[in-house]
PLY file of the C-alpha trace (Angstrom):
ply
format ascii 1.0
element vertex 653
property float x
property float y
property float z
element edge 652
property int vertex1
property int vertex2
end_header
46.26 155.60 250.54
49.70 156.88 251.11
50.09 157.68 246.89
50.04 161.48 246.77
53.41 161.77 249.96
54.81 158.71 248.28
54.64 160.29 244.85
55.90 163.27 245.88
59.06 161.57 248.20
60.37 160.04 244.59
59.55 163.15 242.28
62.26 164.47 244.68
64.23 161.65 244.41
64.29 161.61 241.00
64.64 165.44 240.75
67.71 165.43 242.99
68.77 162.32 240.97
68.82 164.08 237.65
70.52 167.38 238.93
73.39 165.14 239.95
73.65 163.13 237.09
73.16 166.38 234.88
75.96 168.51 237.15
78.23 164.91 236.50
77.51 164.84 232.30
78.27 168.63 232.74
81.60 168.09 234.02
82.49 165.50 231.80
81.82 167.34 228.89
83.64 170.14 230.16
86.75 168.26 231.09
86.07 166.33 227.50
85.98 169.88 225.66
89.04 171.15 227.50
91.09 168.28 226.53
90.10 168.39 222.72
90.55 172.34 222.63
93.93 171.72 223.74
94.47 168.89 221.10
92.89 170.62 218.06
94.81 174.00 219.01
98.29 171.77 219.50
97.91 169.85 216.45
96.92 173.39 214.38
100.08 174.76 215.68
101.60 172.30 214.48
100.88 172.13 211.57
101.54 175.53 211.15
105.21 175.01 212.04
105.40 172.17 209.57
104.44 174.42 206.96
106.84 176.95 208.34
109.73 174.35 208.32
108.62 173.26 204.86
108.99 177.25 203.64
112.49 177.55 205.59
113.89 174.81 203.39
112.62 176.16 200.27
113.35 179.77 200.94
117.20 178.54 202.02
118.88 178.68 198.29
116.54 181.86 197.26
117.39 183.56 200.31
120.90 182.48 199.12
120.71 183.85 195.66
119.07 186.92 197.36
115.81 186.09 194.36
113.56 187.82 196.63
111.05 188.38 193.99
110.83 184.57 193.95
110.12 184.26 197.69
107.60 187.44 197.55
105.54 185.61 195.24
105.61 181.91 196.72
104.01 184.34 200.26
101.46 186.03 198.50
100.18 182.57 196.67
100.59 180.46 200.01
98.51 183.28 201.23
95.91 183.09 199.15
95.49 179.08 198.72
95.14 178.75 202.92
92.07 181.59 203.97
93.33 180.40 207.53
96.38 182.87 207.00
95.91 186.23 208.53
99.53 187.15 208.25
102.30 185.64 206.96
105.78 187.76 206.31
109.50 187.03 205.99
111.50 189.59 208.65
115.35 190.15 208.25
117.49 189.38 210.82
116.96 193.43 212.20
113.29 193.29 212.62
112.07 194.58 209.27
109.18 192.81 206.99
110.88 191.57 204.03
107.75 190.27 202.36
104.04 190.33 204.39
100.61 188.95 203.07
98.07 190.04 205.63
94.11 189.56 205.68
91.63 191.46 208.16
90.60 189.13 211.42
89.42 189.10 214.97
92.27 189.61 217.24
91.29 186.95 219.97
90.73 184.54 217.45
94.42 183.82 216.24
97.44 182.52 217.29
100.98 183.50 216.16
103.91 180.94 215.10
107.83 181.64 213.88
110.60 180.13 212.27
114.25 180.78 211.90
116.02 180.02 208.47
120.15 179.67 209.59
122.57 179.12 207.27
126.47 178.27 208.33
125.33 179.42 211.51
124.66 182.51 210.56
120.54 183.79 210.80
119.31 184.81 207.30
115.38 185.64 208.15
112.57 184.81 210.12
109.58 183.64 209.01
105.99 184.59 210.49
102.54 183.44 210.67
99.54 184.38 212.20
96.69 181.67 211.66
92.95 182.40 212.94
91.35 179.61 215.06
87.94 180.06 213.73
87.89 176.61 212.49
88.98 175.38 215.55
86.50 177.22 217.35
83.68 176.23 214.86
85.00 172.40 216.06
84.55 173.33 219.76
80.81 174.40 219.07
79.82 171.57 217.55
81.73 169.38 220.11
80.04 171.45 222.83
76.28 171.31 221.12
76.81 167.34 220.75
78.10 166.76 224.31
75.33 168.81 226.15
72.68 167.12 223.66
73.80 163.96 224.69
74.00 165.18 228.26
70.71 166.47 228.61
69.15 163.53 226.45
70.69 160.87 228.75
70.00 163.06 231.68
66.30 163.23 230.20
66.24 159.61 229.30
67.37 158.06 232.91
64.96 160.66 234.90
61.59 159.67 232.99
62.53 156.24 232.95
63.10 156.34 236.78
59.72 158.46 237.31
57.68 155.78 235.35
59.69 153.25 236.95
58.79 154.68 240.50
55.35 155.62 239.31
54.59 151.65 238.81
55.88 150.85 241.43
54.31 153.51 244.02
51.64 151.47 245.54
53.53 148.05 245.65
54.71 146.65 248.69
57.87 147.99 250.05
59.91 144.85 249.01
59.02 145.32 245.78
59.50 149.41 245.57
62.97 148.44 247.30
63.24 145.83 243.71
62.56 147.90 241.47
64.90 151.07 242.69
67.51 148.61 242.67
67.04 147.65 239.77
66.67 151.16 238.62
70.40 151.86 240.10
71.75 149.23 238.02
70.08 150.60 234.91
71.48 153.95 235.58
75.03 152.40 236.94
74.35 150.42 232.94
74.40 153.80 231.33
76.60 155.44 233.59
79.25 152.59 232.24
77.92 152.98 228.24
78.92 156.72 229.15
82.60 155.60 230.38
83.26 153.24 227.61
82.48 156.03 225.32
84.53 158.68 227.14
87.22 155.39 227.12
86.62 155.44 223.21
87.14 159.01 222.72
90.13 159.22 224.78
91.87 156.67 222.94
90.96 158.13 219.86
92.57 160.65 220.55
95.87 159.05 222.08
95.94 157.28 218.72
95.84 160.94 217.15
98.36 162.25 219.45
100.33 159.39 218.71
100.97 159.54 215.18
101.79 163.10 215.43
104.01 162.11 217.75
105.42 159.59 215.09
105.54 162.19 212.33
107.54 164.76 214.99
109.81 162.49 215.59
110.43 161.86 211.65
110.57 165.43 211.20
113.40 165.61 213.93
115.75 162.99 212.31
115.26 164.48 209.27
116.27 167.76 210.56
119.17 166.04 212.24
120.05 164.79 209.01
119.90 167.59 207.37
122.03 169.12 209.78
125.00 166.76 209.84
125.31 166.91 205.95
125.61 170.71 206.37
127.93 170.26 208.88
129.92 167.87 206.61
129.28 170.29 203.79
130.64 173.46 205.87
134.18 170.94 207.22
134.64 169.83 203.35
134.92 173.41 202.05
136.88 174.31 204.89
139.06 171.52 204.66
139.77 172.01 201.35
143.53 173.20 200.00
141.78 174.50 196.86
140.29 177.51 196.56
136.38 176.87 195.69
133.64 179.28 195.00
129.87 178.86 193.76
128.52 181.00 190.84
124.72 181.28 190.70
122.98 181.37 187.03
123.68 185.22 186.58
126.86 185.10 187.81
126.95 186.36 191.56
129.47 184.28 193.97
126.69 182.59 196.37
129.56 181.21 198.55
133.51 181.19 198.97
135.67 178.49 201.27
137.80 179.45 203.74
141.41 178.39 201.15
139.66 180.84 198.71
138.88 183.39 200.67
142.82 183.54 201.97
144.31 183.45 198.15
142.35 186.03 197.32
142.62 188.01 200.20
138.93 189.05 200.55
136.48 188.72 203.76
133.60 186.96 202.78
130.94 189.72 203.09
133.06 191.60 200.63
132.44 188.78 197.65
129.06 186.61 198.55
126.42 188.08 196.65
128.79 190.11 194.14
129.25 189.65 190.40
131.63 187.35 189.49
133.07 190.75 187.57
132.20 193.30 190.51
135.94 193.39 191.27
138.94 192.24 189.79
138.54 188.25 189.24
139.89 186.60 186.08
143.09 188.78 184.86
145.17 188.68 181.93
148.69 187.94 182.29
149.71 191.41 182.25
147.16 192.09 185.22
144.96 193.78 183.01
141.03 192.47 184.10
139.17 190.29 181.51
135.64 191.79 180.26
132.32 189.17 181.23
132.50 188.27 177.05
135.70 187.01 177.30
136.77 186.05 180.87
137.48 182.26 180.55
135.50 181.23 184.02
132.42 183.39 182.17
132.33 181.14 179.66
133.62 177.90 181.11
129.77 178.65 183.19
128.17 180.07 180.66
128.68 176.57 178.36
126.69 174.46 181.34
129.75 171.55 181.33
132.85 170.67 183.26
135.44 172.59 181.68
139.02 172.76 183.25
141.25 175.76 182.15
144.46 175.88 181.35
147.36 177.89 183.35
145.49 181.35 183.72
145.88 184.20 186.29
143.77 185.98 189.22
144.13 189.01 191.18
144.30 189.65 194.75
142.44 192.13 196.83
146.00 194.06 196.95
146.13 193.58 193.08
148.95 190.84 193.31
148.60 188.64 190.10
149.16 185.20 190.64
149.06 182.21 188.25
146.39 179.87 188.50
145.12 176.33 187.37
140.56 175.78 187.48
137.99 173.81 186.68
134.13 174.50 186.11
132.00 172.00 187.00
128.14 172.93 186.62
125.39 172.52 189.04
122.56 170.23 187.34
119.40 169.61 189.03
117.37 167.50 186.19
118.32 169.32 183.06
118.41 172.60 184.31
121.54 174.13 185.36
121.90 175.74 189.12
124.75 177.14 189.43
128.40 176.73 188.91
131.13 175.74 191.42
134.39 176.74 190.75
138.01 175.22 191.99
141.25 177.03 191.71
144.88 176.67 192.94
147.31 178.66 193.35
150.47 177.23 191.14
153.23 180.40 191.71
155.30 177.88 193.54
155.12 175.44 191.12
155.66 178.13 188.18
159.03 178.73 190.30
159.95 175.47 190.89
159.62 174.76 186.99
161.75 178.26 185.95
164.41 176.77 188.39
164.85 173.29 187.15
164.93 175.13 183.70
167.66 177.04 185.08
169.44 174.00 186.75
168.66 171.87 183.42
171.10 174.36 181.51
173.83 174.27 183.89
173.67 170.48 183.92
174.15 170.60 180.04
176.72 172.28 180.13
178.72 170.54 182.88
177.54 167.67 181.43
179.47 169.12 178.26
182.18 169.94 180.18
182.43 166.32 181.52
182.30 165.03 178.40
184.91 166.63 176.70
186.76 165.57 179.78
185.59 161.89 179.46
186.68 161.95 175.87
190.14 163.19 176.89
190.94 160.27 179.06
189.25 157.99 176.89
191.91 159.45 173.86
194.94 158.60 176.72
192.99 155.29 177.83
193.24 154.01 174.12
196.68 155.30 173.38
197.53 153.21 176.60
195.88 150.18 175.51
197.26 150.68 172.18
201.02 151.04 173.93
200.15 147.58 175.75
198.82 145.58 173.02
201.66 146.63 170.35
204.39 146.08 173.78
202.10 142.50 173.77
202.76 141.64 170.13
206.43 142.65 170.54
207.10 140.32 173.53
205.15 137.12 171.55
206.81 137.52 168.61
210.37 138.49 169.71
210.53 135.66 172.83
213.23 137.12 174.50
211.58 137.37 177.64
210.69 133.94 178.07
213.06 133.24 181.07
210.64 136.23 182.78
207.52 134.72 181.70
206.26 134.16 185.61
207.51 137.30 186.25
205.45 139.18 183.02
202.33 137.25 183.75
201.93 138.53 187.44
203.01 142.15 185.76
200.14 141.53 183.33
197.88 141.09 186.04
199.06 144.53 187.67
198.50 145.96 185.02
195.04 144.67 183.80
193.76 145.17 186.96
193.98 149.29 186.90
193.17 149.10 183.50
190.07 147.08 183.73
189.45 149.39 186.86
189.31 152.59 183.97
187.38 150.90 181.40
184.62 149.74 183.31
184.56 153.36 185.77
184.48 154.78 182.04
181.67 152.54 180.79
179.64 152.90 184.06
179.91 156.52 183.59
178.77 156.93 180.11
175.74 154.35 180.91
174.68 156.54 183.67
175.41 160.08 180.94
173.00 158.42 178.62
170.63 157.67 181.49
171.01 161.25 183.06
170.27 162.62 179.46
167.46 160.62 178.71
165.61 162.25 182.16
166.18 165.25 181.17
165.26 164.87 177.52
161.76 163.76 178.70
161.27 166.14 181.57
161.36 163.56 184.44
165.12 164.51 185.62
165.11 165.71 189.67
167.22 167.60 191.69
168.46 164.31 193.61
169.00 162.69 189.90
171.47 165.65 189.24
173.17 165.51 192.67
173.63 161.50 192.67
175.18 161.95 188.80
177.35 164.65 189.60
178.90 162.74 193.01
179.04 159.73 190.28
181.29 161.78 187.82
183.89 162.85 190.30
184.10 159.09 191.39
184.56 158.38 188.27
186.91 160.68 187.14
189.21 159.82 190.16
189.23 156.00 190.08
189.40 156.70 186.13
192.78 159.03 186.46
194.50 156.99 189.62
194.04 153.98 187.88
195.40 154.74 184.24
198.17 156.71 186.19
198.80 153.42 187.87
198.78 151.66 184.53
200.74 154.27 182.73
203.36 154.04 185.54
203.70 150.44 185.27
204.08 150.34 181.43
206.97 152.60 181.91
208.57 150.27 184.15
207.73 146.72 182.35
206.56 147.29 178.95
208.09 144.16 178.08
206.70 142.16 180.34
203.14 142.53 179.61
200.79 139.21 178.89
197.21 138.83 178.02
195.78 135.92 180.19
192.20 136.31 179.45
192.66 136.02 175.81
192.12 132.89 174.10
189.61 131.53 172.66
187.35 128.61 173.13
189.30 124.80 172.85
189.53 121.39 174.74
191.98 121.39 177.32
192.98 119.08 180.41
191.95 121.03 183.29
194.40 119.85 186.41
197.35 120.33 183.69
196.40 123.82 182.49
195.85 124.91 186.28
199.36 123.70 187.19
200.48 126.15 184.31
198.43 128.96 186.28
200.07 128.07 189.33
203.05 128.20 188.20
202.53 131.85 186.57
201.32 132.65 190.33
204.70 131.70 191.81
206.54 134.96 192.71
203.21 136.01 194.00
203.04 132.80 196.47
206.48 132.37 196.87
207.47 135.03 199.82
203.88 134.73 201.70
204.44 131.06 203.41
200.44 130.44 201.90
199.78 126.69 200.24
198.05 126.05 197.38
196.34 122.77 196.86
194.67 121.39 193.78
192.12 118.60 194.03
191.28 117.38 190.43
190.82 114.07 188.39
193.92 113.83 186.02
191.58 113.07 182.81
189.13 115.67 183.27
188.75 117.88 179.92
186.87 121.04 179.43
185.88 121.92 175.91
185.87 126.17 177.55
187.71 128.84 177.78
190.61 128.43 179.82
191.93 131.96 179.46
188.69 132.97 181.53
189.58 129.99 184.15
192.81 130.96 184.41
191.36 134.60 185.84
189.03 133.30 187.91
191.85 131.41 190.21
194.30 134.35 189.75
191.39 136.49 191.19
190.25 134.36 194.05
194.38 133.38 194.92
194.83 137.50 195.10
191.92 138.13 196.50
192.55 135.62 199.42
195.82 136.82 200.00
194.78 141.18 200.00
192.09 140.33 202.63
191.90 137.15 204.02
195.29 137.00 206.11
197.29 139.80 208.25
200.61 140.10 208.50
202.70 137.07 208.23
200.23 135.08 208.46
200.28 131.53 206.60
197.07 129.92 205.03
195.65 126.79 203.08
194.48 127.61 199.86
192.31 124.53 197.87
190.92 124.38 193.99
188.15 121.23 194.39
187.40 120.63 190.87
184.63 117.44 189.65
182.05 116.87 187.48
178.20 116.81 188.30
176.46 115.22 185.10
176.96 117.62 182.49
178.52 120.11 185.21
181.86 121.38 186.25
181.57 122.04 190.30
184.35 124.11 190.47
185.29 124.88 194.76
187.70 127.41 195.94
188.37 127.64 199.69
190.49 129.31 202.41
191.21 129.07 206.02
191.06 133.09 206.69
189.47 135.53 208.93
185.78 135.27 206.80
183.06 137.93 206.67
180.01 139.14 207.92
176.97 138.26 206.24
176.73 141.90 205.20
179.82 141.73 203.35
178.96 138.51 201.52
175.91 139.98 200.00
177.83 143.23 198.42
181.13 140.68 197.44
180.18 140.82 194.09
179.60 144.72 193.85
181.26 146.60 191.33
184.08 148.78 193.19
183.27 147.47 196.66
186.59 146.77 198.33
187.56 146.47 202.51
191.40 147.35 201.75
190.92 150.66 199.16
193.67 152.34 201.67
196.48 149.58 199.94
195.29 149.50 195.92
192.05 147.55 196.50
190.16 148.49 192.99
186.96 146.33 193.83
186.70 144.93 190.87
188.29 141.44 191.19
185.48 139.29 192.79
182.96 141.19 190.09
184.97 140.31 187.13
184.77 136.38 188.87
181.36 136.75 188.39
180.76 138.61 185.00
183.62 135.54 183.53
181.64 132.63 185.47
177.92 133.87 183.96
178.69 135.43 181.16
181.84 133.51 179.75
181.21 130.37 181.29
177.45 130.47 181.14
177.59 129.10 184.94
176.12 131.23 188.56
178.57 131.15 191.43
177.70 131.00 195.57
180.00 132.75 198.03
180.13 131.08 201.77
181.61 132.55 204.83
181.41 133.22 208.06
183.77 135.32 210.66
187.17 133.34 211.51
186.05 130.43 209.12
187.75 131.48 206.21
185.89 131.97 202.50
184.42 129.39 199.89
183.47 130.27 196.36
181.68 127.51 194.65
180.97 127.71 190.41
179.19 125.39 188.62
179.14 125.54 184.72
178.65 123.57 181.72
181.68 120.81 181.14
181.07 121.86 176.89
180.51 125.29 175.88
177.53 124.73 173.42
178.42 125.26 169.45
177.42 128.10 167.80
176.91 130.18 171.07
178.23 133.95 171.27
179.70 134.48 174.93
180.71 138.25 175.64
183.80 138.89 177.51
184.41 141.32 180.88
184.52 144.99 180.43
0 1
1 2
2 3
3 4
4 5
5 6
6 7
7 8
8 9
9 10
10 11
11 12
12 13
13 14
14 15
15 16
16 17
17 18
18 19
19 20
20 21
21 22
22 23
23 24
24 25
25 26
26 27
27 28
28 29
29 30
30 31
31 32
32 33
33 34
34 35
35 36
36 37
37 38
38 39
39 40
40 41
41 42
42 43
43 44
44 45
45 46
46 47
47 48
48 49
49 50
50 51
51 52
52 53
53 54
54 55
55 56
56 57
57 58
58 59
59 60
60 61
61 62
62 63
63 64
64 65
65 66
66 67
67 68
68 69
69 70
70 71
71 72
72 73
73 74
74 75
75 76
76 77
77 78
78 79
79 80
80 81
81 82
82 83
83 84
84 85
85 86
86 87
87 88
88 89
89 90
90 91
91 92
92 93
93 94
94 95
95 96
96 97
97 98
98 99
99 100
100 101
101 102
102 103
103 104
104 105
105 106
106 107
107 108
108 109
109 110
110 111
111 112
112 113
113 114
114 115
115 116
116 117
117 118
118 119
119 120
120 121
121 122
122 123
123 124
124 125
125 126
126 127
127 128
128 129
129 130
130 131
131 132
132 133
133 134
134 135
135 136
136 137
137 138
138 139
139 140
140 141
141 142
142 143
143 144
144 145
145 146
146 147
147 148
148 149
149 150
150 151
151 152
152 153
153 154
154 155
155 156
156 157
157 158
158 159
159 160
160 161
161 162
162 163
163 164
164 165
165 166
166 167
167 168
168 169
169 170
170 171
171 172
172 173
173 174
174 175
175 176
176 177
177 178
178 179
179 180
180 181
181 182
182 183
183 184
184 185
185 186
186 187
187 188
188 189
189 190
190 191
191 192
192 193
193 194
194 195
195 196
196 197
197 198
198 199
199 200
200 201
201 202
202 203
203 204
204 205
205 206
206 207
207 208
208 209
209 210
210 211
211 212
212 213
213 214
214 215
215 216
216 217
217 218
218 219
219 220
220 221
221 222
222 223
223 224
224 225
225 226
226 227
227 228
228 229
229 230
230 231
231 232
232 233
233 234
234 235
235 236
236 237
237 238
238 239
239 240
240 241
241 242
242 243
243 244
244 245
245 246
246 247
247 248
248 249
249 250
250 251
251 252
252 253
253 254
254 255
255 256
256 257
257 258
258 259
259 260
260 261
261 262
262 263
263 264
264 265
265 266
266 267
267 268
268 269
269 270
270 271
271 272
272 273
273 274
274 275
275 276
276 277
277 278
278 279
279 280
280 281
281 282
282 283
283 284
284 285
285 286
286 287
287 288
288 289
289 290
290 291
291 292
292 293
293 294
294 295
295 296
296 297
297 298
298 299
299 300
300 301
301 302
302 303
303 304
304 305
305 306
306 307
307 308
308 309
309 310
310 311
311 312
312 313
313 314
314 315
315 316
316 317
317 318
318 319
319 320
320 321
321 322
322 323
323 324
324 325
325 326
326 327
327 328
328 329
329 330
330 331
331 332
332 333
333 334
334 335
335 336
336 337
337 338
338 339
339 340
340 341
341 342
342 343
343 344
344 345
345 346
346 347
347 348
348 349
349 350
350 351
351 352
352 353
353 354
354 355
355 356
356 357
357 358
358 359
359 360
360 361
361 362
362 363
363 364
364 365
365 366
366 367
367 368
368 369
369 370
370 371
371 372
372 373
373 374
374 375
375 376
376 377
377 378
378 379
379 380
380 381
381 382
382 383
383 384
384 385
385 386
386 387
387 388
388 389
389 390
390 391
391 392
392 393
393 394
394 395
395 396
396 397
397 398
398 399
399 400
400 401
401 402
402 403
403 404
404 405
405 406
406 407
407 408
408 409
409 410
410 411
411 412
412 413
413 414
414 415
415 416
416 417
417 418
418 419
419 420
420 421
421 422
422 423
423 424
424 425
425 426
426 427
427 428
428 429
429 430
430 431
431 432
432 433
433 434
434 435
435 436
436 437
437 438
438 439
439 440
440 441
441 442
442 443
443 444
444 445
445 446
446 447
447 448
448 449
449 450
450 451
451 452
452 453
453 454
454 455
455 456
456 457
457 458
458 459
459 460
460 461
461 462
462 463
463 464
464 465
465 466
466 467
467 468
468 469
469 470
470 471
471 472
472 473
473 474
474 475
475 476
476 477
477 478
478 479
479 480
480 481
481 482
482 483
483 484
484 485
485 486
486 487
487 488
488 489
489 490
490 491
491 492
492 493
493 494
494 495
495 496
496 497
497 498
498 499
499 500
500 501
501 502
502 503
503 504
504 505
505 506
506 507
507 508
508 509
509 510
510 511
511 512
512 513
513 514
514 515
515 516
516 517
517 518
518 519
519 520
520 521
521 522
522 523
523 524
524 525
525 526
526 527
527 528
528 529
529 530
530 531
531 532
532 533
533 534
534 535
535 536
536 537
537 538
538 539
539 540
540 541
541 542
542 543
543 544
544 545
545 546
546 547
547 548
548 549
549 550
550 551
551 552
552 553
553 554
554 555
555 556
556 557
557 558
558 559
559 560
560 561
561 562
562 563
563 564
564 565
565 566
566 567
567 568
568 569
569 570
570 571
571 572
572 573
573 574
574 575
575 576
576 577
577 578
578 579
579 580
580 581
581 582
582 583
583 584
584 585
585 586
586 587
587 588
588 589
589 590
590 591
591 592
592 593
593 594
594 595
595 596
596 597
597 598
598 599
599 600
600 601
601 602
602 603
603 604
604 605
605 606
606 607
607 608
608 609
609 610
610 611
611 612
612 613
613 614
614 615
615 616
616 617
617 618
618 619
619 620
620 621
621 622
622 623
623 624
624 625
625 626
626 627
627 628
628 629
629 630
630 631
631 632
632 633
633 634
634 635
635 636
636 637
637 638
638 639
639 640
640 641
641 642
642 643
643 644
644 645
645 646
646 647
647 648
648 649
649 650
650 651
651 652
């Protein structure tokens, strides 16, 4: 029997078979413990630096407000709720221990973490914590107890299951010792994977850990970076500002001034953040003499915990410049309780100026105003005397009748001479309208500087087409006071149209006769007008002499044509000639009031505008003007055949 050697071969094998397994479990368990001592120890850091973070955020508007009693207490409390706080202590930005709760601990058995709080860039304190590890080392313990428990009982298990197992099989044949240790490998190959899958398990365990702290970093981070682009935002807003803005904290101290306010008041900002409101000289009276807190307006605009905007009030300057100022208090509300104030003021001396000098410029434009207006009313007085002179001279020559032979001759006279006249009244009229208008601005406060200029550049127009023309006028009632006639007089009848126009015509001859020009009119012989053919009788005068000031040079001969029909209800009256046109730009000013191409040679401007004021208003018809360069001008009318009854029609100024 070959039992007691055989026995003692596999006690050795198994021996040597459990001190590799064992040195194997060993070193799994140590790399196992490593791994988790570095995860429990990472994630406890950070955690630590959460709660850090957390504590920055808080202590920013304290730190702020400089409440340090505020921040003392939230350390000592934080402290005291976490026992795995050794030290924890707020430093300033030189090194020094602002606050500090401490707690007595093994030196090798902590681990230090810190945390800047920044505001604007600028460092305000550092916060500091020491944390022990002891629960993290109580963890590793127990980790390491369980692991080289399991160790030695698997280690224990597979050796006395391969000793009984070689035991049985010591005295069988060789085939079946072979068997059975083959079968004993796979057992221990079995629990060799059990052991993997649970290392496998464990490991992703803790990847799933390690990932959702990953997760809740990477949170953290974009909330941060959120944070930090509305402060950003924040910081360019106050900066941007033109206003001068300032913050007010509940007992009055400036927490923060922007950039525009710093610069009005001509302060650095270390000299104001963290003063009273009242530490230097803020809120003045007009006289520069400082406010006390009871009664200085921004005091109590804050002190009232609503949006209050003051009225025109003064501040002083670092230099003690007093300035004039407009603000408004608006209060910082966080639930119902109130903050803070923010406070935003502007700087109005320039606009205080601007106002004194328009007050300035508003007298002198009532009194050259008054001045024009006495002026006005003096050539208004010799305007009406004229008229007067023309209209008695008018009576004389219709009742007397001894200038009938001259009648042609009077008529075109009459035209002369309404033309400067006309020319007077409406310069006169235009100017009063725009007197009224310039009075009303300045009677409600809305009058400009360009208002001013443009009616003062109006008024000596005025008054120089006003005195050429009734010089003009007065010159040529001196020379033909008894030739004067009225055309535009009459009022409204029935009349044949082609035979009253041959009557106009024939008024127009000495005008016609020396320029070579022909005048055509094309017009049924039966075709009556129940109108007013005084304001007809105008409208051809003023096309014929319009046509002939500017539509021919020289000696130049033209074709002149009246086309007169009826449309339905409708005259279509047509005047044309074959002269040298316009532009398009002068067709659309032809009917402007004063706007003439030949002023140099009398041209008043007036003419085509009195065409249209007689063909809307008179007529109660709208008129078209066609032309184009080197084909010659059309005016085409077109208004009612019958004046309705009952109808008031104004006349032409």
């Amino acid at each position: 029997m070959q039992s007691g050697p055989l026995q003692g071969r596999y006690s050795k094998a198994v021996m040597a078979f459990m001190a590799v397994l064992l040195f194997f479990m060993v070193l799994g368990d140590i790399i196992i413990a490593r791994h988790q001592r570095n995860f429990l120890f990472s994630r406890a850091e950070e955690q630590v630096r959460r709660d850090l973070q957390l504590m920055a955020v808080n202590f920013l508007e304290p730190s702020l407000k400089y409440d340090y009693d505020w921040i003392n207490g939230f350390v000592r409390r934080w402290g005291e709720e976490h026992p795995e706080v050794v030290r924890l202590a707020a430093i300033d930005p030189e090194g020094r221990d602002l606050f500090a709760f401490s707690r007595p601990a093994e030196a090798a058995k902590v681990f230090l973490v810190e945390e800047k709080v920044h505001f604007q860039g600028k460092k305000l304190l550092t916060l500091q914590m020491v944390a022990s590890s002891g629960e993290v080392d109580a963890l590793l313990r127990k980790l390491h107890w369980q692991l080289g428990l399991a160790s030695f009982f698997l280690t224990a298990i597979a050796g006395i299951a391969l000793w009984f197992t070689l035991r049985r099989i010591a005295f069988a044949p060789l085939e079946k010792e072979i068997g059975l240790r083959l079968e004993t490998e796979q057992k221990l190959a079995a629990a060799h994977h059990r052991l993997e899958e649970r290392v496998r398990e464990r490991t992703a365990d803790l990847e799933d850990a390690n990932l959702l702290l990953q997760k809740e970093v990477a949170v953290r981070h974009a909330a941060e970076e959120q944070f930090a682009r509305l402060h950003r935002e924040y910081e360019l807003i106050l900066k941007s500002a033109g206003e001068g803005i300032y913050g007010l904290d509940t007992e009055g101290r400036i927490t923060f001034v922007n950039l525009a306010g710093l610069q009005i008041l001509g302060y650095d900002e270390a000299e104001l953040t963290g003063k009273h409101l009242h530490d230097f000289r803020h809120h003045v009276r007009w006289d520069g003499e400082p406010y006390g807190r009871e009664d200085c307006p921004v005091c109590v605009a804050y002190g009232e915990g609503r949006k209050k905007r003051g009225g025109e009030s003064y501040f002083a300057r670092k230099d003690g410049a007093v300035f004039p100022v407009e603000f408004v208090c608006t209060p910082l509300v966080e639930g119902e309780t109130v903050m803070g104030t923010v406070v935003v003021f502007e700087d109005i001396t320039v606009r205080k100026q601007a106002e004194r000098d328009l007050l300035a410029l508003t007298e002198t434009l009532e009194r050259r105003v008054m001045e024009r207006t006495a002026r006005l009313d003096a050539a208004n007085l010799e305007l009406r005397e004229t008229l007067g002179q023309l209209e008695q001279t008018q009576a004389q020559l219709v009742q007397s009748g001894k200038m009938a032979a001259l009648g042609d001759l009077v008529a075109g006279v009459a035209h002369e001479i309404n033309t400067p006249v006309g020319v007077g009244v409406t310069a006169a009229s235009h100017l009063e309208n725009k007197t009224r208008e310039i009075v009303l601005l300045y009677g409600e406060g809305r009058m400009k500087r360009g208002d001013l200029d443009r009616y003062l550049a109006l008024c000596q127009d005025a008054a120089r087409l006003i005195f050429s023309n009734l010089h003009r006028a007065a010159e040529l009632i001196r020379s033909f006071k008894q030739v004067a006639v009225d055309q535009s007089g009459e009022g409204r009848r029935t009349f044949r149209v082609k035979e009253y126009l041959a009557e106009v015509c024939l008024s127009l001859r000495p005008v016609l006769k020396n320029t070579g020009h022909r005048l055509e009119i094309s017009c049924p012989e039966d075709l009556e007008l129940n109108s007013y053919p005084g304001a007809l009788s105008q409208i051809v005068t003023n096309f014929i002499t319009n046509s002939l000031t500017h539509a021919y040079d020289g000696d130049q001969a033209g074709a002149l044509l009246v086309e007169i029909g009826l449309e339905g209800g409708n005259v279509r009256f047509r005047y044309s000639d074959d002269g040298k046109g316009m532009t398009e730009d002068l067709v659309s000013h032809a009917f402007d009031p004063f706007f003439t191409t030949n002023r140099e040679k009398g041209g008043s401007g007036l003419g085509l505008h009195i065409v249209y004021n007689l063909v809307t208003q008179k007529l109660l018809g709208s008129i078209t003007c066609e032309s184009k360069p080197g084909k010659g001008t059309s005016f085409v009318l077109l208004f009612p055949a019958a004046i309705p009854g009952g109808v008031s029609h104004g006349g032409v100024s």
